[in-house]
N, C-alpha and C positions, 0 to 999 in steps of 0.2 A: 388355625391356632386357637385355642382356648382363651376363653377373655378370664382373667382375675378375678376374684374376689378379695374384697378386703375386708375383716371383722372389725370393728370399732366396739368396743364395749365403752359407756360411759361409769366410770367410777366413781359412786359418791361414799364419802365413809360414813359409818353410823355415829360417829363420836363428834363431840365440837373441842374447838382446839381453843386453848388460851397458851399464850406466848409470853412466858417470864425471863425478863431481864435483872440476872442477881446475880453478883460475884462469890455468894457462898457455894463450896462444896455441895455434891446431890445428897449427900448423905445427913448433912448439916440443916438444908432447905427442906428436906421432905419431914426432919424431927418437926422444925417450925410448922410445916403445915399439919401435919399431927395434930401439933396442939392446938393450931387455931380452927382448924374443918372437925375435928373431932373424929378423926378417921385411924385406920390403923395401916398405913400406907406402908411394904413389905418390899423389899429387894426380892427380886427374882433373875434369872440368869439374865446376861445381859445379851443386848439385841446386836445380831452380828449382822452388819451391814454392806455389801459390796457392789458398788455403783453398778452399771452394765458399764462394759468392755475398760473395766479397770482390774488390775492383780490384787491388789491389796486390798482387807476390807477392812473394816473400822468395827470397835465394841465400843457402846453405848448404852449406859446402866438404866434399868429399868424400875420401876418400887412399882407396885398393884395393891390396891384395895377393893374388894365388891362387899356393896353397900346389905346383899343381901336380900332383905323384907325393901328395899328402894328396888331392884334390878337396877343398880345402876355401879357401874364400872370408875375410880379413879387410877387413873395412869400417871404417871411422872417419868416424863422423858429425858435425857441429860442428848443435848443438842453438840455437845463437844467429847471429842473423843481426841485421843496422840494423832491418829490420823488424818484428823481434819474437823470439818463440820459436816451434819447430818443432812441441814439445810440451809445454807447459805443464805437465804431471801427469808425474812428480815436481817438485818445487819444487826449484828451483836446479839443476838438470840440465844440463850442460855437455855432454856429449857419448857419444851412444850408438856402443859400440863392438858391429857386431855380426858376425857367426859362421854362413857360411852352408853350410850341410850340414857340421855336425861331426858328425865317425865316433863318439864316445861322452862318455859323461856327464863322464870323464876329463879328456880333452881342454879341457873346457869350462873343472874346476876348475882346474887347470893354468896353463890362460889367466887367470882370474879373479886367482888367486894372486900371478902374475907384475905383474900388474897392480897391485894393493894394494900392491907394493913398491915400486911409485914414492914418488917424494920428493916431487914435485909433484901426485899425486893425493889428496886427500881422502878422497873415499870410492869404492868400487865395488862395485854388487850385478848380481845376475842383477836382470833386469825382465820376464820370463817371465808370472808372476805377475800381473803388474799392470798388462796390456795393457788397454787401454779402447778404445771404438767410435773414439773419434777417432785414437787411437794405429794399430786396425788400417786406417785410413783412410789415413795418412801414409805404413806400411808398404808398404801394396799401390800405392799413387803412387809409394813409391821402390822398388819391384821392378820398376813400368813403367819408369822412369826407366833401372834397370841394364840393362834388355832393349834399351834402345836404345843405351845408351854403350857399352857393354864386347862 
């Protein structure tokens, strides 16, 4: 009998994640960041999501900015959708904003900062930290997702 093999890829994503907790609309939140990142953060189709071995899948609105003369990607992710939540872990999680190929640690807190000063934000942390199998499951689905929209 043939012995198995098993492939294990380990996935890491290039972007860093911060995790906003805000009861306004995506539409509402991403004007606000606009004006405080100075960015021109865009709707783009939204991200169609469908668990493994579930029927149903879920749409979850997307806005993009590329920085350009930076190479540097912003994302704005809406974490709730009619059908559920995208990710569950953290609790109450509204919306991951994330960050892809930033040039330094800087940059990051900067962005972070800017963010915390919203009026309508609650809370905002990195979530670097406290990526889970199912989280890096969602990532790698929305990286396929950008390789074909943008």
């Amino acid at each position: 009998m043939a012995k198995k093999l098993k492939l294990d890829i380990e996935y890491t994503p290039d972007f860093r994640l911060i995790g906003i907790f805000s009861p306004q609309k995506d539409y509402r939140l991403c004007w606000m960041l606009n004006n405080q990142l100075k960015t021109d953060l865009r709707r783009i189709p939204d991200f169609i999501y469908r668990p493994f071995k579930k029927a149903e899948a879920s749409s979850f609105a997307v806005y993009n900015y590329d920085s350009g003369t930076l190479r540097t990607r912003y994302l704005l992710l809406s974490n709730r959708a009619s059908g559920g939540l995208l990710l569950p872990d953290p609790k109450n999680l509204d919306f991951l904003f994330l960050i892809w190929k930033p040039d330094t640690g800087q940059d990051i807190e900067h962005v972070l900062n800017h963010v915390r000063k919203l009026s309508a934000v609650q809370a905002a942390y990195m979530l670097d930290g406290s990526i889970t199998a199912r989280t890096k499951e969602v990532l790698y689905d929305f990286e396929m997702y950008l390789n074909e929209v943008l």
